[in-house]
C-alpha positions in Angstrom: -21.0 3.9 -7.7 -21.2 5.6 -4.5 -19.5 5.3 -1.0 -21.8 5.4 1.8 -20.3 6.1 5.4 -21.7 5.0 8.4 -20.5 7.1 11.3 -18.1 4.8 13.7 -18.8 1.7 12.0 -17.3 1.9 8.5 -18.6 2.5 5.1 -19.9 0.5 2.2 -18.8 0.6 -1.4 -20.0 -1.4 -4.0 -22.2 -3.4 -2.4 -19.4 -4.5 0.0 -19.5 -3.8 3.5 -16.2 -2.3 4.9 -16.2 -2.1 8.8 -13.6 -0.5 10.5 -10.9 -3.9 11.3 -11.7 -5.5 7.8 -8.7 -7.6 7.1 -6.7 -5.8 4.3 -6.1 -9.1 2.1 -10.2 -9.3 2.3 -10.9 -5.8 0.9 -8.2 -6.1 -1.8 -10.1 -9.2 -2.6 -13.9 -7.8 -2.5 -12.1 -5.1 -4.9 -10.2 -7.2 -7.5 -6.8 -6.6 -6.2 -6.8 -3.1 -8.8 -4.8 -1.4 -6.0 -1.0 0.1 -5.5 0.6 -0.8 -2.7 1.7 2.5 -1.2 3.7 1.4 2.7 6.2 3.3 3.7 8.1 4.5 6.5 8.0 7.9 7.0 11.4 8.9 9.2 11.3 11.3 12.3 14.1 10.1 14.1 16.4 12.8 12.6 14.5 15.3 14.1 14.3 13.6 17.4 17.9 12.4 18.8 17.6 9.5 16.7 14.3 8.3 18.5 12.5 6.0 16.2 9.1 6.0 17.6 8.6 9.4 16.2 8.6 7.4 12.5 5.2 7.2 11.1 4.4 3.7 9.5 1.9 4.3 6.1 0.3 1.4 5.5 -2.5 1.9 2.6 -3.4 1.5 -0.4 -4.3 3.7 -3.5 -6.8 2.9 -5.8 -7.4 4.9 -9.0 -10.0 4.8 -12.0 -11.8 1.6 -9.9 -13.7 -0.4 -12.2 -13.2 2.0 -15.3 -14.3 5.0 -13.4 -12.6 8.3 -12.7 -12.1 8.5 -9.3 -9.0 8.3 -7.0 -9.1 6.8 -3.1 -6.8 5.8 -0.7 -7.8 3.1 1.7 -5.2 3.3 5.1 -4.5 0.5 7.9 -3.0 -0.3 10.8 0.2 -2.2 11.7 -1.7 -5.6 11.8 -3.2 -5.3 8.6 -6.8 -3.9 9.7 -8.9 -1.1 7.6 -8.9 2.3 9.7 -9.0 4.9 7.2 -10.7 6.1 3.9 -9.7 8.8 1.8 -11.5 10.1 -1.3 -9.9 12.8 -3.2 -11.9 12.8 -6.7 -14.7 10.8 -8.6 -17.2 9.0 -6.2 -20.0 10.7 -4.2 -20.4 9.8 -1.0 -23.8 9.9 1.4 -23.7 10.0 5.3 -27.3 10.1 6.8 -29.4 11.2 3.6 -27.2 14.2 2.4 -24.4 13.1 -0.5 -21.6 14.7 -0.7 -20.4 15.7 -5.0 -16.8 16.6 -6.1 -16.5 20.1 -7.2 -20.1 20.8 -5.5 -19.9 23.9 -3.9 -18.4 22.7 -0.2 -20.1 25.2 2.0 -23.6 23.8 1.2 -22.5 20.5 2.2 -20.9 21.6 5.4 -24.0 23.3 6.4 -26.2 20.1 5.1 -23.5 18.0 7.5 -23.7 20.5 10.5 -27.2 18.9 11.2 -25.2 15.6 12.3 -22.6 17.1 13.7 -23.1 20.9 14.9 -19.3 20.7 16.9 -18.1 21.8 12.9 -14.9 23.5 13.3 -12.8 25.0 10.0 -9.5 24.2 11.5 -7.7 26.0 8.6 -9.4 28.0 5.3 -11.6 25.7 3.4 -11.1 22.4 5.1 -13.8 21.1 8.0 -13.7 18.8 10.7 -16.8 17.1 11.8 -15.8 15.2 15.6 -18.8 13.3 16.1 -19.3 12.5 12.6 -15.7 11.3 12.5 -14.9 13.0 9.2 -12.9 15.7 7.5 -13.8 17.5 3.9 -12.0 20.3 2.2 -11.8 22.7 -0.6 -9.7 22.5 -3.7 -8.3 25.8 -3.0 -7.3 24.3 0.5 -6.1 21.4 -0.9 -3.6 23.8 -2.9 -6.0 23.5 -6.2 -8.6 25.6 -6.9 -12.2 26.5 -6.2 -14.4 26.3 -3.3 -15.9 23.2 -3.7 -15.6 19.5 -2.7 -12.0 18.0 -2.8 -11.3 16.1 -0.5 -13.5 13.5 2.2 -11.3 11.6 5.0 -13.0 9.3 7.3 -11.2 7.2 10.1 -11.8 5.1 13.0 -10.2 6.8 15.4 -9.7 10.9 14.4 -7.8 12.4 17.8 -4.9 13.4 15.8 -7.1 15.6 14.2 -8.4 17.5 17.4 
């Protein structure tokens, strides 16, 4: 079982094919309805004179030990129901381009595999890397507030400007 991501246009898992704007009630389908429901409202207002368009809207879900594997992944959506976000944090490898990506592989080797995509790299804090053009974002454990330096974290979206 492997995820492979296709830069801008989505990613495809288990012989599905998930393109950024899949309906949510379609995925959930294509993967036996095995998620948790995880939406929330995250509240800002507080902190903003009561202002409620600082409140972040969550809407995802989580998915964990997918057909009787180890792994744990969140998929994330927008406020109409539409797939926008992927988040891996143990238990499937994933493959952009012809270079996959292990948990608990030693991150740096993958970064510098990656940076032939995507040489704009940055580490925007310790341990965790941000590919622009590649539209991605990978970290350590240690960064992740675990430990070790290797692969712990892979989070692809459609649209990544909050992270610039």
């Amino acid at each position: 079982m492997t995820l492979e991501y296709n830069p801008g246009s989505g990613f495809s898992f288990e012989s599905f094919q998930f393109d950024w704007s899949t309906p949510r009630a379609l995925i959930r389908e294509k993967l036996n309805n095995t998620h948790k429901n995880d939406d929330k409202v995250i509240e800002l207002a507080q902190y903003f004179d009561g202002d409620e368009s600082h409140n972040i809207h969550q809407f995802r879900d989580i998915y964990e030990n997918y057909n009787s594997s180890r792994n744990y992944f969140f998929l994330s959506y927008d406020k109409d129901g539409f797939l926008t976000e992927v988040e891996v944090h143990w238990g499937i490898p994933i493959k952009i381009h012809d270079q996959v990506l292990e948990f608990e592989a030693p991150l740096a080797q993958m970064v510098e595999r990656l940076s032939l995509y995507d040489n704009t790299v940055k580490e925007t804090e310790e341990g965790n890397y941000f590919f622009p053009k590649l539209k991605i974002s990978v970290a350590t454990g240690e960064s992740m507030g675990g430990d070790g330096d290797g692969l712990s974290y892979f989070y692809a979206g459609k649209n990544v400007d909050h992270l610039m």
